[in-house]
NUNUFI-68144 format. One line per 8 residues: number of its first residue (from 0); their letters; for each residue x negated, z, y of C-alpha. Coordinates in steps of 0.5 Angstrom, whole numbers, padded with zeros to 4 digits. Example, Ala and Ser with C-alpha at 12.3 -4.5 7.8 and 13.67 -1.06 7.14 Angstrom:
REM residues 2
0 = AS = -0025:0016:-0009 | -0027:0014:-0002;
END
This chain:
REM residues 67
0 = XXXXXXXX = -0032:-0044:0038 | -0031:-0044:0031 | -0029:-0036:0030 | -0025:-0037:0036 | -0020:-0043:0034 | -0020:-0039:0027 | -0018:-0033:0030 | -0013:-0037:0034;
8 = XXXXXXXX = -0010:-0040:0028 | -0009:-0034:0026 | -0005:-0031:0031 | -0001:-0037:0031 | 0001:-0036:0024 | 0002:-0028:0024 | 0006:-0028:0030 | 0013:-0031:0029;
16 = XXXXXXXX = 0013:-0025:0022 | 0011:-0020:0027 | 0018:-0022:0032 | 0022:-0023:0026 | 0020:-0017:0022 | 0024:-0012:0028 | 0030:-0016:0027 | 0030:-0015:0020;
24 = XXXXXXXX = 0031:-0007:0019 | 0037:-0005:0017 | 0040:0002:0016 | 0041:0006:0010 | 0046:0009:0006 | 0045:0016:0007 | 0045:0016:-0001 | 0040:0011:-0002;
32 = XXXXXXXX = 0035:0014:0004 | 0036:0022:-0001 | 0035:0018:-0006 | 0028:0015:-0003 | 0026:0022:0000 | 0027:0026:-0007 | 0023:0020:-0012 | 0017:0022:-0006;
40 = XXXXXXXX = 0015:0028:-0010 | 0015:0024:-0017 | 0011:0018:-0015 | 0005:0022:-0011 | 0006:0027:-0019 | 0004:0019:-0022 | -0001:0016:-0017 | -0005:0023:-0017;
48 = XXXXXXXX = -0005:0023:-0024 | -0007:0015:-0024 | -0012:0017:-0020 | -0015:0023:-0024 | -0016:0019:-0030 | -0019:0014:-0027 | -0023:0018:-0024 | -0025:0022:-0030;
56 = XXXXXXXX = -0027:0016:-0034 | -0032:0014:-0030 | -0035:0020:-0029 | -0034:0020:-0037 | -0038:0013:-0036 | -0043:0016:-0032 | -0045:0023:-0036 | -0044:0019:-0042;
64 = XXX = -0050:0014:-0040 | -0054:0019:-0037 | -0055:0023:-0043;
END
């Protein structure tokens, strides 16, 4: 019964953001919206990039604690 108040609790509280967030959306600039489209490209470049060293320094931990 608990879990059940929790979850209804829960969906009180969330449910005013969900009807609010649709009304929120506003249109662009054209401008704006190339802008968006062209800085895609470069933060996928720097996440990947995140991502590799990240991962390079664990498998560094890794090799490094094998050995």
């Amino acid at each position: 019964m608990k879990n059940f108040k929790q979850r209804l609790t829960n969906a009180a509280y969330a449910s005013p953001l969900v009807l609010f967030a649709a009304s929120a959306r506003a249109d662009l600039p054209e401008d704006v919206t190339t802008a968006i489209t062209a800085a895609k490209a470069d933060i996928a470049a720097a996440g990947a990039l995140v991502i590799t060293i990240v991962v390079g320094i664990k498998v560094w931990k890794w090799i490094t604690r094998v050995f």
